[in-house]
N, C-alpha and C positions, 0 to 999 in steps of 0.2 A: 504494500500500500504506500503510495506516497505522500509527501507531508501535505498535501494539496488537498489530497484527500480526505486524509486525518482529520485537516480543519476544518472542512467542510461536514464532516460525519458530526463533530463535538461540535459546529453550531447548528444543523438540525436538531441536536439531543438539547441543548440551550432552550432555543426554542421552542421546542414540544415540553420541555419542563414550565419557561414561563408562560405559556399558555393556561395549563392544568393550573398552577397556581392562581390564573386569572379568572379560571369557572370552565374552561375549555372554551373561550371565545366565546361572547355573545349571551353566556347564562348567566353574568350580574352576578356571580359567586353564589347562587340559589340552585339546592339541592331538589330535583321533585319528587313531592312527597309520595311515599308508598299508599298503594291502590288496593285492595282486599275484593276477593268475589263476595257474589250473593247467591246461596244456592241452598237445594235441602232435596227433600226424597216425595215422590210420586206414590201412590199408591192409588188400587183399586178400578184403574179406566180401564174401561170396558174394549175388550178389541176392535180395532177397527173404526174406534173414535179420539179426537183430538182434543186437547184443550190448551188454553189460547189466555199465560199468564203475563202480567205484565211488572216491572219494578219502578215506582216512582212516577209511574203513570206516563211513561215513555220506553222504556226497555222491553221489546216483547219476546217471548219466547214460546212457541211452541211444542208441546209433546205429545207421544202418540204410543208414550207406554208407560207403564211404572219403571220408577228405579231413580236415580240420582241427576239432579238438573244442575244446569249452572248459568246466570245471568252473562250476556258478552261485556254488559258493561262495569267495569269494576268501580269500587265507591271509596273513596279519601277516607283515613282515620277517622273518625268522630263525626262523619257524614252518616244522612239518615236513610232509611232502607223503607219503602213502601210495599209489599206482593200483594198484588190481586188478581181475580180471574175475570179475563175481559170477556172470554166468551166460553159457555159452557156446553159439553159433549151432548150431544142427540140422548134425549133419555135418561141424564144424569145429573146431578149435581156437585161441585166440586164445593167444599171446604178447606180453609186454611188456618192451622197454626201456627205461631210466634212469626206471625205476617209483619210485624217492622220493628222498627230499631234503631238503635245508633250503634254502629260497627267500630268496634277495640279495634286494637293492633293481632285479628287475624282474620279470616274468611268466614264468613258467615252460612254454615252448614245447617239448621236448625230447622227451616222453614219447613212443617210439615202441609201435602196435600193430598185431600184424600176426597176419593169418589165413588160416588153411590148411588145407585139406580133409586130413582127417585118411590116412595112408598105408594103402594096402590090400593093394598086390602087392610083391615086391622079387625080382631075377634076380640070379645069381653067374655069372659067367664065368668056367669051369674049362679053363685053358689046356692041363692035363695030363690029359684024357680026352674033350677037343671036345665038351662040354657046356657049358648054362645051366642051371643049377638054379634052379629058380621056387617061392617062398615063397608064403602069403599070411602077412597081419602081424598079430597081435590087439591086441585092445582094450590090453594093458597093452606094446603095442609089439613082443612075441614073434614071432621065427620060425618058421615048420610049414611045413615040404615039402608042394608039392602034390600029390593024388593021383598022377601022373606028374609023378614029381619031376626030370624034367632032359627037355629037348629037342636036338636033333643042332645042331649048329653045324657050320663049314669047319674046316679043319684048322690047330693053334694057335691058339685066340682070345685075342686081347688085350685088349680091354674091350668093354664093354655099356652102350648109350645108350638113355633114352626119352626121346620125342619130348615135347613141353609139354603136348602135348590130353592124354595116357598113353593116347595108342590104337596107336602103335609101337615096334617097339623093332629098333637097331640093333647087330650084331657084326662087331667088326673081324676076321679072319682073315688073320695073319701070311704063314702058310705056305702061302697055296693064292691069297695077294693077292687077295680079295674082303669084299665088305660081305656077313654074311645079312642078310634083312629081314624081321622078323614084325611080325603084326598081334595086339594082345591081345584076347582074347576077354572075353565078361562076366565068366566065373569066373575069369581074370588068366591064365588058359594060353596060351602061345604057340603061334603058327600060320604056320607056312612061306607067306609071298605068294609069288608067281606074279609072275614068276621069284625064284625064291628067296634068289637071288645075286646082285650084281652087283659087273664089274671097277672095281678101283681100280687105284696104282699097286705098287710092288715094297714089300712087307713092310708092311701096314697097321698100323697102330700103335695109334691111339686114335682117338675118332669123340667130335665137339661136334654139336650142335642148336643153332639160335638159338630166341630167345624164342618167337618166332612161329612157333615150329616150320613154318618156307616151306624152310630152306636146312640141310645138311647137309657137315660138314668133315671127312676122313680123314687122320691123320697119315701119310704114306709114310716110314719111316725109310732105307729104305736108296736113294730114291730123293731125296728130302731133299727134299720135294714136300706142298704141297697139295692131294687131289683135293678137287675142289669139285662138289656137285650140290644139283636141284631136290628138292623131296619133295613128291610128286604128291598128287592127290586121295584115291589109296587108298593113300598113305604110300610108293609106292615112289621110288627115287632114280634122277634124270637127270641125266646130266655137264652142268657148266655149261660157255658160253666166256668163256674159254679153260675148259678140264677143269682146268688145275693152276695150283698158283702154285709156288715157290720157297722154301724155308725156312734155316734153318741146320742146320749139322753133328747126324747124330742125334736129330733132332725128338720130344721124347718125350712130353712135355703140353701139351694146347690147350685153352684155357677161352675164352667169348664173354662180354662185360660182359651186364648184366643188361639194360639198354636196348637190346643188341642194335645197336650201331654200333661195334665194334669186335671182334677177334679178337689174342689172345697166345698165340705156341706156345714151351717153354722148350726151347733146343738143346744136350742134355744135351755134346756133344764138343766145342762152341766157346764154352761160356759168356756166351751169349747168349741173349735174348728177341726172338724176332722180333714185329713188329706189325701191323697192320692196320686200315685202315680197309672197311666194310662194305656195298658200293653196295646201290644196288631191285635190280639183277639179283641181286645172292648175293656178285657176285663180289667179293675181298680184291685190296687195291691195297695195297704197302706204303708206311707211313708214313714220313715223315725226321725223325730218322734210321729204317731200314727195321730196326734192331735195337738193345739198348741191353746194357751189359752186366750180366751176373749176379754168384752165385757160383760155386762151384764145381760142375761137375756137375748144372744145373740140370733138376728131372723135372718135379711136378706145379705147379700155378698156378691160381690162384683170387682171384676181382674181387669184392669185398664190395657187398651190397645196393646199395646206394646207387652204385653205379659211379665212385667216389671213389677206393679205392684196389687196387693188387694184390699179391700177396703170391706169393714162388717158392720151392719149397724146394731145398734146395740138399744133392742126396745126399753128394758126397768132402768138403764143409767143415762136414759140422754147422751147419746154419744156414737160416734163412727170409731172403730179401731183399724190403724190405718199401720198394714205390711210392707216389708220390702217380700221378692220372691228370688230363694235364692237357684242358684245353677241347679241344684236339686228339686229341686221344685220347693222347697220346705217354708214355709212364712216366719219373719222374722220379725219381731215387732218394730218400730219405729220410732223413733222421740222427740217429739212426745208419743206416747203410744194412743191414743187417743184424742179424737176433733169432737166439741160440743155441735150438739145440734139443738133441735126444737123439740117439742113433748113427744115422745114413743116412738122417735125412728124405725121404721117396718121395711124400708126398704132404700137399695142407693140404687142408684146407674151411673158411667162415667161414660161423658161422650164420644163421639169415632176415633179425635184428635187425642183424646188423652189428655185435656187443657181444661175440663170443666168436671164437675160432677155436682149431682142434684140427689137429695135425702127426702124422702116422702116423710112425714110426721105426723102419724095418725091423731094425734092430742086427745086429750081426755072428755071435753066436751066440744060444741062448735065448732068454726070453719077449724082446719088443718092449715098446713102448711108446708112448704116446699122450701129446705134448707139447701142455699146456693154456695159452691165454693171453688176456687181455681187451684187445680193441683200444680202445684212446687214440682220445681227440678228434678228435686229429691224423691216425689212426690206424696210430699206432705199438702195436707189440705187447709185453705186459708180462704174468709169469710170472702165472697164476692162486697162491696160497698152494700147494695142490699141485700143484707144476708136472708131473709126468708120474703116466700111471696105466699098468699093466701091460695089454697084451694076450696074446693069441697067439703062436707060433710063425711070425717073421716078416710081420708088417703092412704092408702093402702097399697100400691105400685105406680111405678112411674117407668115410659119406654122413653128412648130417644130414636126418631127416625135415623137409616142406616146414615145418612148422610149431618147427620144432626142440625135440621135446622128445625127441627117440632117439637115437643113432648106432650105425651099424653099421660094423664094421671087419673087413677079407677080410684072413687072416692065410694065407701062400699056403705056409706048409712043412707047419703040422700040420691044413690042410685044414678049417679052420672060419670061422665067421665070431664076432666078438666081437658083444656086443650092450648096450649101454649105456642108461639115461634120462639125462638132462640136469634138474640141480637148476637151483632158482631162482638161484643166483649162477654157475650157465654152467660148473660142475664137472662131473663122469661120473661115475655108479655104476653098479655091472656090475648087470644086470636080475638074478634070481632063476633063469632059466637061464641062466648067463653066455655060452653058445657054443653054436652050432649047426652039426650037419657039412655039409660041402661035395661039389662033386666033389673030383677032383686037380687042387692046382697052381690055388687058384682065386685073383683078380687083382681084379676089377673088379665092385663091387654100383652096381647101379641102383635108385630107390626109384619105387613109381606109385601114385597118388593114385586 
């Protein structure tokens, strides 16, 4: 190399350093600031349809399956994040949680959406006159008796179950200890299968479905029992072996996780959760410990989206007892282990999103009430601003449509059903017709997509 050279190399290298020292030309010595995505997970659309979300009310993005999205446009530190659905799939409704924000220093994965054929049929289980009364639901969520507005059930029904496909539907019958079994028709009317009935054990209680609608669970209260069965080609139910399992004292609610590998029934007389794990045959094996405890008086139970945690209500203490769920399936308590509610908590549900849950509260005399709260990270449960809204004349169950933007609440003294939408912050306001009659004495709504 010659020294011509040389000098010429050390003042290129000169000046490419005092450049960098100057901002690299032209950038005023200002660094740009780091950018973070906006993104989160899809679930539930239906094939062969799209939905059409937007960030900030300019970013659009398209999807046309479940599974993990990402916005193109990325968002500044402590810039604010808006998700909405601008246009919704043929037949469905999309919901969203932890839809905005202001974005920390990383990417914002959180946004859940989920979709869900929107509800069409719903049945009442009227204990005090051995009917189901069958709805269909409108556009704005409303209830309307179907032309033949109730079908014969067995004697005493306790609840009403539909299957996941919503091509059956199951009734428990107390007094006569048998399951009815119908098949729903295209106009959502119920139809007595062949054989109509079948035996369970002493005093049926409540009746669960797994996801896959394959397996079928009877609460037996006074035999403190599982029946357990297959559910056939044409929906009807076969004893599994064994036919039963074992519960605790007065078995009164049994919910199945949403993935469908586990079973919790709450044992309203020993204060107990019994559990289960969920073989290929059907059958429930109980887990160790095979029970964990509650509060007081524990009736209804319900596993949020995500199979993360479960929540009991607790009718003599006033209270929800709120689980984590561990890899084993097994419930752990939480701490606090315990959310207050309103008088006689009888039953919970927690929405699609896994962002809200609602406490039916039967109370001791007059209207009832509907105890409102937003589940925690962790999810713990914390009072919505108005924490209860008024129902009925003793509240008894509450559903959320698949999609959650309804609920409905069976109020079993003055024989209606409540009828609610669901606001963007996971509150209730009563529909425009706030209530719709029932049979007698009715207990348990079912909703069919």
């Amino acid at each position: 190399m010659t020294m011509c050279t040389r000098i010429g190399s050390i003042s290129l290298i000169f000046a490419a350093l005092s450049l960098a020292a100057c901002g690299g030309g032209g950038g005023g010595g200002a660094s740009r600031p780091p950018t973070y995505t906006i993104g989160g997970m899809l679930s539930g659309l239906a094939a062969g349809q799209q939905v059409v979300l937007q960030d900030n009310q300019t970013d659009s993005l398209t999807l046309i399956a479940d599974g993990a999205f990402t916005f193109k446009t990325a968002v500044a530190a402590n810039g604010g994040y808006s998700v909405s659905v601008a246009t919704q799939p043929t037949g469905q409704t999309c919901t969203i949680a932890n839809a905005t924000g202001t974005v920390a220093m990383a990417d914002v994965t959180t946004v859940t959406v989920v979709c869900a054929a929107l509800p069409k049929y719903a049945y009442v289980v009227n204990n005090g006159d051995n009917t189901v009364s069958q709805y269909t639901i409108g556009a704005a969520g409303e209830l309307t008796p179907m032309a033949v507005a109730t079908v014969a059930t067995g004697t005493s029904p306790q609840s009403v179950t539909v299957d996941p496909t919503s091509r059956y539907v199951y009734v428990s019958n107390k007094s006569d200890n048998t399951v009815s079994q119908y098949t729903i028709a295209a106009d959502g009317s119920l139809t007595p299968m062949m054989p109509a009935t079948v035996a369970t054990g002493v005093a049926p209680w409540a009746v669960a479905v797994d996801p896959k609608g394959a397996f079928a669970y009877v609460l037996d209260g006074s035999d403190r029992t599982i029946s357990q069965f297959t559910i056939g080609a044409g929906g009807a139910l076969t004893p599994i072996t064994p036919a039963t399992v074992p519960t605790g004292i007065k078995p009164w609610g049994i919910t199945i996780d949403p993935a469908g590998h586990y079973a919790y029934v709450g044992n309203m007389s020993d204060n107990t959760v019994s559990q289960y794990s969920i073989a290929a045959s059907g059958a429930l094996t109980p887990l160790n410990p095979a029970t964990v405890i509650s509060g007081t008086g524990p009736t209804g139970i319900a596993v949020d989206p995500m199979s993360r945690y479960a929540y009991v209500a607790n009718l003599s203490d006033n209270t929800v007892s709120q689980y984590s769920i561990g890899m084993d399936g097994a419930l752990a308590s939480q701490s606090p282990a315990t959310a207050g509610t309103g008088v006689q908590p009888v039953y919970i549900a927690v929405d699609p999103t896994g962002t809200n849950a609602y406490v039916a509260n039967n109370s001791l005399e007059g209207a009832g009430t509907i105890s409102q709260f937003k589940v925690g990270a962790g999810g713990l449960l914390t009072p919505m601003p108005i924490a209860t809204i008024a129902t009925g004349k003793g509240p008894a169950w509450i559903a959320l449509d698949p999609a959650g933007q309804y609920a409905y609440v069976v109020n079993i003294t003055d024989n209606t059903v409540s009828q609610f939408s669901v606001l963007a912050d996971g509150s209730l306001v009563p529909l425009s017709i706030a209530t719709v009659q029932t049979g007698t004495k009715p207990f348990v709504i079912a909703l069919v997509r």
